[in-house]
N, C-alpha and C positions, 0 to 999 in steps of 0.2 A: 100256138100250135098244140097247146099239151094245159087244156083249161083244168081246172080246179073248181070246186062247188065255192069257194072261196071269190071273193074279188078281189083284183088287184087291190094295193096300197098305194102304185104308181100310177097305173092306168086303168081310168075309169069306163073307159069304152072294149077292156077285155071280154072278149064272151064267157062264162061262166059254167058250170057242167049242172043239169040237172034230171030227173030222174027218167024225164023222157028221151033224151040225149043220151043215158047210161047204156038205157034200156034199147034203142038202136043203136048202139056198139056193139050190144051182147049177140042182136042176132042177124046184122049185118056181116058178111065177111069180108065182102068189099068196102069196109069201114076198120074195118081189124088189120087187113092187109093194109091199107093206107095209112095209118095208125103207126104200124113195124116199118115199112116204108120210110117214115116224118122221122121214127128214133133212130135207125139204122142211118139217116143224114145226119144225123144231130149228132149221133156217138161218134162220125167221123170229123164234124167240125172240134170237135174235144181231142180226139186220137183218142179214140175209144172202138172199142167192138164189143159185139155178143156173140159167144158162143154157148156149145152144148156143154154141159156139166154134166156127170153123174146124176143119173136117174131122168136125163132129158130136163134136167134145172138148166134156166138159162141164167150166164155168166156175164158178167160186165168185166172187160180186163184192158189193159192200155193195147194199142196197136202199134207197129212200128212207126206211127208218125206221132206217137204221143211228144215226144221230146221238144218239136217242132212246134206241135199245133197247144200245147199247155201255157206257153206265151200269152195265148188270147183270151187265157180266163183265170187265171192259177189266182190272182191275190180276190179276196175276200171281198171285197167291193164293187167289183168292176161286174158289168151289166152282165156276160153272157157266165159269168160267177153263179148269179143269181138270178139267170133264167135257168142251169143247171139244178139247183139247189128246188127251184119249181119243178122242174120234168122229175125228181125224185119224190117229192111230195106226192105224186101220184100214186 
């Protein structure tokens, strides 16, 4: 969901990002929108959300269902750990 110009280490059949790809992000909106869409799922399977910050900075902060949903990835090794640890590499 959230490639990297990078190839996987695990999975060889990940799509990969590259300049042509970047370059319809940038001026697609209907790819941007879908994009915020894909994270705004993703930060809730975490208990996470985004909000506005000062100066329209966008904020990553726990949600009320952090406490709950940290269960499913909190220790260092376990898979959605380190598909987290990807969607920030971006």
């Amino acid at each position: 969901m959230f490639p990297l110009r990078e190839k996987s280490r695990f999975n060889s059949s990940v799509p990969t990002l590259n300049d042509e790809v970047i370059q319809a992000f940038r001026t697609s909106e209907e790819l941007r929108n879908r994009l915020l869409y894909s994270f705004t799922v993703m930060l809730a399977f975490y208990g996470l959300e985004c909000r506005e910050g000062e100066n329209a900075e966008i904020v990553i902060a726990k949600s009320g269902e952090y406490l709950s949903r940290k269960r499913e990835w909190i220790e260092q090794f376990n898979h959605n750990y380190l598909r987290l640890t990807r969607i920030l590499t971006l």
